[in-house]
C-alpha positions, 0 to 999 in steps of 0.5 A: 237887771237894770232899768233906764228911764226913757222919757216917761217910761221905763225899759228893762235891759240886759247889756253884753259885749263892748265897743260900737257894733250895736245891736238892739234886742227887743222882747216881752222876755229874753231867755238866759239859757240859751240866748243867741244875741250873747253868743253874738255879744262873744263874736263882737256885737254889744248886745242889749237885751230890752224887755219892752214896754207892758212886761217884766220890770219895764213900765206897764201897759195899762190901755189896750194900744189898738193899732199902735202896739209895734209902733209904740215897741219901735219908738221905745226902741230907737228911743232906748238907743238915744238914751244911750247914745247910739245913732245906728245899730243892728237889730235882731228879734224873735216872732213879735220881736221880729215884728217890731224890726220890721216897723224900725225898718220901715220908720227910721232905715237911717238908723238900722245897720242890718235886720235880723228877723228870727220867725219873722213873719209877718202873717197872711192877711186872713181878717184875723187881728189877734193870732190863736196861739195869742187868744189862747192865752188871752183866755187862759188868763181870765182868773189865776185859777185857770192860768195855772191850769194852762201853765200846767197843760203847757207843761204836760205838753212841752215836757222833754222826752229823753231818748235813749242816745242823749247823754247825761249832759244832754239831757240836763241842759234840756231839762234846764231849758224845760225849767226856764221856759215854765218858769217863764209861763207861770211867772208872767202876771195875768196883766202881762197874759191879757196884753191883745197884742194884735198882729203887725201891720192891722191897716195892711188889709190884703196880701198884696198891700202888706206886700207893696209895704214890705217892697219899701224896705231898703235895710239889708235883712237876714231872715230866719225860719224854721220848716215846721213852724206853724205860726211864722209860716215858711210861705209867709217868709218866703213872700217877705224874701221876695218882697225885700230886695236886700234880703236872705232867706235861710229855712232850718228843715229840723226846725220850729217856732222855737227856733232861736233855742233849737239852732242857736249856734248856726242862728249866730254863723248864718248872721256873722255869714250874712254880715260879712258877704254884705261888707256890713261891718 
């Protein structure tokens, strides 16, 4: 993938699609596979796929960023769209993705078309700066040693079950889909793996100022999630929704965390659906 210098750094980018419907994808790794934004690329956007700064080929991170870390992911994104010359697009992410969405929300509205937040969160306000599933790995990366031993239990434990009514084609494309994402795990260095990526909004203390924040968004905003995720809760969605006033809230009852590869195809209808009713294009 090519890589665009932006300023003092690097970002690591994928680009689909043509013409000025912008939209802005920014992501520690973007899943070739199955991939929504290129399905939208094929309904009109022109999609690019940005790795953010601290994975991948893009610069590295070599300072723990504290309570900056979606501020510094936002401003390379808005800084990504001058470099290439776009002034408004749309932007789409998914988990820490999302939460990078909602901080373009907040800090240049003028320049976002349209927010759609796949499991976006953010989370409840319980004290905890750094999710458990982030310290997980936080943990698992303090020697290669036992990285591999978390990348084989994240194996064991994720390896597809082929039911007896799934046909060969099935079956294959979720094998291929398994190989990805372990390729994923066990390609990620322990600088990447290390990364304390805290959660959004660290100087929200409370529910009810994370609340009046989100309230002071004015970008229309599609959110998406999923009924039995366990980290981007449903409740949590639901409150986000609430707060917003140009805001939709669509909950997949047969859906987790992983919800841009389980639902992709009504991701892609529900965004196209969202866009149109909101004459945002």
């Amino acid at each position: 993938m090519p890589v665009l210098k932006v300023k003092d750094i690097e970002l690591e980018y994928v680009e689909y699609g043509s013409g000025d419907r912008y939209l802005l994808c920014s992501q520690q790794h973007h899943f070739s596979l199955v991939n929504y934004t290129k399905d939208l690329a094929d309904k009109g956007f022109h999609v690019f796929n940005i790795t953010i700064r601290g994975y991948g080929r893009s610069t590295r991170i070599k300072e723990d960023l504290g309570d900056t870390w979606y501020d510094v992911w936002a401003q390379d994104t808005v800084d990504f769209a001058d470099a290439m010359g776009i002034d408004k697009f749309f932007y789409t992410g998914v988990s820490h993705g999302a939460g990078i969405g909602w901080y373009l929300c907040l800090k240049y509205p003028e320049r976002i078309r349209g927010f759609f937040g796949v499991v976006a969160g953010p989370h409840s306000k319980d004290g905890v700066e750094t999710g458990e599933a982030r310290m997980r790995t936080i943990k698992a990366a303090a020697t290669q040693e036992t990285w591999d031993a978390y990348c084989d239990e994240i194996e064991n434990r994720t390896r597809p079950v082929r039911k007896p009514e799934m046909s060969d084609e099935e079956w294959e494309f979720r094998m291929q889909m398994f190989a990805e994402e372990m390729a994923f795990w066990r390609g990620m260095s322990l600088e990447e793996a290390r990364l304390n990526v805290r959660k959004p909004f660290p100087k929200q203390k409370t529910e009810e100022e994370l609340i009046a924040l989100l309230s002071t968004v004015t970008v229309p905003t599609l959110l998406l999630g999923g009924m039995h995720d366990d980290i981007s809760l449903p409740k949590n969605l639901l409150r986000s929704c609430a707060a917003v006033k140009n805001s939709k809230l669509v909950l997949y009852e047969n859906a987790t965390h992983a919800l841009d590869r389980e639902h992709k195809e009504e991701i892609v209808e529900d965004i196209l659906g969202f866009c149109r009713t909101r004459n945002l294009f």
